[in-house]
Residue frames as a rotation matrix with the C-alpha (Angstrom) as fourth column:
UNK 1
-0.395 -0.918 -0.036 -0.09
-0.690 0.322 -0.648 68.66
0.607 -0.231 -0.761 13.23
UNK 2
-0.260 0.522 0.812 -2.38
-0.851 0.273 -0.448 67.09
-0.456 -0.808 0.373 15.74
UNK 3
0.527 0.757 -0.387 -4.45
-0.778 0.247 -0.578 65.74
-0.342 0.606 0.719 13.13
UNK 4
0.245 -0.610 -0.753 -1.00
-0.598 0.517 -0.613 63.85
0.763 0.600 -0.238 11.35
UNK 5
-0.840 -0.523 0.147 -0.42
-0.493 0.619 -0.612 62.33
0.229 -0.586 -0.777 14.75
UNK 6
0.187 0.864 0.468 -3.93
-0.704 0.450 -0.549 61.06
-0.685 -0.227 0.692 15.33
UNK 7
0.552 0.192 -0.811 -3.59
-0.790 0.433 -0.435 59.74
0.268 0.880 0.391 11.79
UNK 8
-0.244 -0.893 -0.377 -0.18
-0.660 0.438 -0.610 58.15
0.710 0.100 -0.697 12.77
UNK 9
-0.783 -0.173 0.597 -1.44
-0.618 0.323 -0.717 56.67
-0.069 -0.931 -0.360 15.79
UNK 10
0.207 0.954 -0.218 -4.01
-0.912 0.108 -0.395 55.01
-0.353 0.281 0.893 14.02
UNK 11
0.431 -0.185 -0.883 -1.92
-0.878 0.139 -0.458 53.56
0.208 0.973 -0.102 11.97
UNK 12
-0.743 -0.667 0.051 0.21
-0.531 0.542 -0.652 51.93
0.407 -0.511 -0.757 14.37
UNK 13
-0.199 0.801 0.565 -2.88
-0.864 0.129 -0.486 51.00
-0.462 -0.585 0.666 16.18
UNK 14
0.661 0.628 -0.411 -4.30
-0.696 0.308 -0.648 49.33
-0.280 0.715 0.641 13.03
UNK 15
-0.083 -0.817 -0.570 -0.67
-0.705 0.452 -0.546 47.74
0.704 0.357 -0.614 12.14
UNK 16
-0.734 -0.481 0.479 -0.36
-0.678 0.487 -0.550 46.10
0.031 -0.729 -0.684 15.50
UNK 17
0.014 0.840 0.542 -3.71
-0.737 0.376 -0.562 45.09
-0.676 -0.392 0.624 15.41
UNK 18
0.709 0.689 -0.150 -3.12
-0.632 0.526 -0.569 43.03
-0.314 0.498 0.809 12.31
UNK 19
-0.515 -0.706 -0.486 0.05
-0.333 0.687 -0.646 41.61
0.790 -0.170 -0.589 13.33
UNK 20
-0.724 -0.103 0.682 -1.57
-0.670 0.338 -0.661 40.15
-0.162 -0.936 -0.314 16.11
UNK 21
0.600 0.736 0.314 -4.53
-0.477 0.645 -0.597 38.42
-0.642 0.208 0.738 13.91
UNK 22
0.428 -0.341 -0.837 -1.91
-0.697 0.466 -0.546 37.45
0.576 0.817 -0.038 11.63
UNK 23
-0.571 -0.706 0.420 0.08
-0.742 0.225 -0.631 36.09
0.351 -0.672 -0.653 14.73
UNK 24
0.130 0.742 0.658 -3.57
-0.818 0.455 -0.351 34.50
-0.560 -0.493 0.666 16.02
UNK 25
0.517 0.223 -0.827 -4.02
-0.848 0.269 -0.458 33.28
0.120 0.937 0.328 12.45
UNK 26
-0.064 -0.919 -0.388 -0.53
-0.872 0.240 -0.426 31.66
0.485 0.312 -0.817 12.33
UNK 27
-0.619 0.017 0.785 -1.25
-0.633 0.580 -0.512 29.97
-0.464 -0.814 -0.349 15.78
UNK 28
0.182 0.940 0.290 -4.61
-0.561 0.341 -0.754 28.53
-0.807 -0.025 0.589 14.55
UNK 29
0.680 0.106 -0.726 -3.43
-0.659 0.522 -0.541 27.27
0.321 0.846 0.425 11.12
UNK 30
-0.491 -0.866 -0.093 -0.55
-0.592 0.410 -0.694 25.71
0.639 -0.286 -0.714 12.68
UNK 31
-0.677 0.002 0.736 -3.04
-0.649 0.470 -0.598 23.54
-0.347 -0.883 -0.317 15.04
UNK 32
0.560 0.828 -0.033 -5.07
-0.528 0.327 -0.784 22.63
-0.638 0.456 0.620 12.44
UNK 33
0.021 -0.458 -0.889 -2.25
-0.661 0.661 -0.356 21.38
0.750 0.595 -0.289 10.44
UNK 34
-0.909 -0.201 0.364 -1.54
-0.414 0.534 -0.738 19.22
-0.046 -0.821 -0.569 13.59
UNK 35
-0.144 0.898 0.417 -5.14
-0.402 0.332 -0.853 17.86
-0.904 -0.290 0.313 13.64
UNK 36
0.488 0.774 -0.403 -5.30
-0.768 0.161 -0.620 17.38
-0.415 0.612 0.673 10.44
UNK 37
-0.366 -0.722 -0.587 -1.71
-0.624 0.658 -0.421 14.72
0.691 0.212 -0.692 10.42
UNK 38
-0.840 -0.053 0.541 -3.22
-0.479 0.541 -0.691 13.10
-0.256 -0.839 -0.480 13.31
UNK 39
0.033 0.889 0.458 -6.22
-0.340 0.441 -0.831 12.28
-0.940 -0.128 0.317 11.54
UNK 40
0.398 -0.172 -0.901 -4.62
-0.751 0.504 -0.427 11.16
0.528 0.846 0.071 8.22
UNK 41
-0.559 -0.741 -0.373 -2.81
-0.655 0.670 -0.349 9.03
0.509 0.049 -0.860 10.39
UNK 42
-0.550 0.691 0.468 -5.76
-0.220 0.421 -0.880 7.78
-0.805 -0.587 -0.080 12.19
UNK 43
0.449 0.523 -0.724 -7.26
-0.857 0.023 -0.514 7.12
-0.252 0.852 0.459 8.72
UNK 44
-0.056 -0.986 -0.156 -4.47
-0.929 0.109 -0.355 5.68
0.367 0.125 -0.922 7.56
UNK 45
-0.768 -0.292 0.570 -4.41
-0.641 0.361 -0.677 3.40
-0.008 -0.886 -0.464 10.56
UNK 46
0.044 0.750 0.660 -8.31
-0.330 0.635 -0.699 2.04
-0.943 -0.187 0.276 9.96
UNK 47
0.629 0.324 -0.707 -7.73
-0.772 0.156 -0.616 1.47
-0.089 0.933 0.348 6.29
UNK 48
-0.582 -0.729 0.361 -5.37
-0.753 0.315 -0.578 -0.75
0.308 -0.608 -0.732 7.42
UNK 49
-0.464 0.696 0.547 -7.71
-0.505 0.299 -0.810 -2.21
-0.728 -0.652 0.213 9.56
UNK 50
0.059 0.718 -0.693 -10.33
-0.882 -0.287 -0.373 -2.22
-0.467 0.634 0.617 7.07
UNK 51
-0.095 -0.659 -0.746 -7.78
-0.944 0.298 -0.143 -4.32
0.317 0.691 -0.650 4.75
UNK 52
-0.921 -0.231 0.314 -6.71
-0.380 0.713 -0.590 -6.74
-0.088 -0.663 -0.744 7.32
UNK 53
-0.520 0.824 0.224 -10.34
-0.445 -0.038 -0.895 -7.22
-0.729 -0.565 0.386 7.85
UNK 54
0.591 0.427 -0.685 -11.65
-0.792 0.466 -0.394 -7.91
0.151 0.775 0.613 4.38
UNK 55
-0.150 -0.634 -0.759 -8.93
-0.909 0.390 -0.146 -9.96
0.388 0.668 -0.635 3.86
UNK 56
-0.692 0.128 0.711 -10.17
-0.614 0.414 -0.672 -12.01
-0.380 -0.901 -0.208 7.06
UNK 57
0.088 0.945 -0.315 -13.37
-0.737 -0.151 -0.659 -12.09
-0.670 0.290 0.683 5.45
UNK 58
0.397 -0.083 -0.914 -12.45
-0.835 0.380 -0.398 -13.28
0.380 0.921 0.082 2.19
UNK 59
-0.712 -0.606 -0.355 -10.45
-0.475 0.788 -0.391 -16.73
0.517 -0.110 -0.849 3.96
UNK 60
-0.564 0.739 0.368 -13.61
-0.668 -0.146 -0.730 -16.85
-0.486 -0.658 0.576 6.04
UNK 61
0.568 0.821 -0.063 -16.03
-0.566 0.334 -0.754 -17.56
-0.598 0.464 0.654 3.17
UNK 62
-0.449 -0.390 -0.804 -13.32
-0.790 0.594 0.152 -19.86
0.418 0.703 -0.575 1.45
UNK 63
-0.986 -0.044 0.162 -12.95
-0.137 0.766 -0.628 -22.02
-0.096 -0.641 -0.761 4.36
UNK 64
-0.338 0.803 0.490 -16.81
-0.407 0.345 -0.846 -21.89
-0.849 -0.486 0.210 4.75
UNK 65
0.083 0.939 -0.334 -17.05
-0.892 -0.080 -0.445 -22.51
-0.445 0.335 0.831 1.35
UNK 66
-0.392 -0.548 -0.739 -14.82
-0.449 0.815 -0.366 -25.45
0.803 0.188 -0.566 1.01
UNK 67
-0.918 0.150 0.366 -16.49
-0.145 0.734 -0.664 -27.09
-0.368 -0.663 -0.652 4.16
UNK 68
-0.361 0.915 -0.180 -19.85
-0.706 -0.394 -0.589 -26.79
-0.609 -0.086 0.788 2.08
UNK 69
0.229 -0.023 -0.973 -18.55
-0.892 0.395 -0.219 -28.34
0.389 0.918 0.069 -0.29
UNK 70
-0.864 -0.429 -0.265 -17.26
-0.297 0.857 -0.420 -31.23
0.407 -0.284 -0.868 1.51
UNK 71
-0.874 0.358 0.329 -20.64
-0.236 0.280 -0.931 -31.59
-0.425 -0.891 -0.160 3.06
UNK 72
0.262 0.904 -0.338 -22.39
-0.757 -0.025 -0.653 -31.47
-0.599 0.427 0.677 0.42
UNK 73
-0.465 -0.820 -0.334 -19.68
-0.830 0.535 -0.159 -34.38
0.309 0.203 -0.929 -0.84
UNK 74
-0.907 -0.045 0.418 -20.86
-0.269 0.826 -0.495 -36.78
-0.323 -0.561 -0.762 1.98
UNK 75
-0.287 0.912 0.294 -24.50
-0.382 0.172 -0.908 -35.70
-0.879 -0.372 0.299 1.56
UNK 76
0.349 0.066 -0.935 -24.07
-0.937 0.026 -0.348 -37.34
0.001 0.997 0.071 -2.08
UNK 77
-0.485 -0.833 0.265 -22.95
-0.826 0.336 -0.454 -40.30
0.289 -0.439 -0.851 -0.81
């Protein structure tokens, strides 16, 4: 009889204990999902960037190459 309550009290022991890593668990995946939307959106955000940037780029070397050309216009001249 002893013995079936030791057992039992184990059990419970052992139950609680792994509702409380499941509970830990829960906590932890649930802050990582958080971290891990804030940094798609911080991604997100520089690709963006990124875009904007090339696109800078690319009007950059028009312009620079349309004033080459014109200079190289005169220097034919």
């Amino acid at each position: 009889m002893f013995g079936e309550e030791l057992t039992v009290s184990r059990l419970v022991e052992k139950v609680n204990d792994l509702l409380r890593r499941f509970e830990e668990m829960k906590s932890q995946n649930e802050s990582l999902r958080q971290e891990v939307m804030t940094l798609k959106a911080q991604n997100e955000a520089k690709d963006i960037q990124i875009s904007k940037l090339q696109e800078e780029l690319t009007a950059k070397n028009i312009e620079s190459d349309d004033i080459l050309g014109r200079i190289e216009e005169v220097l034919r001249r």
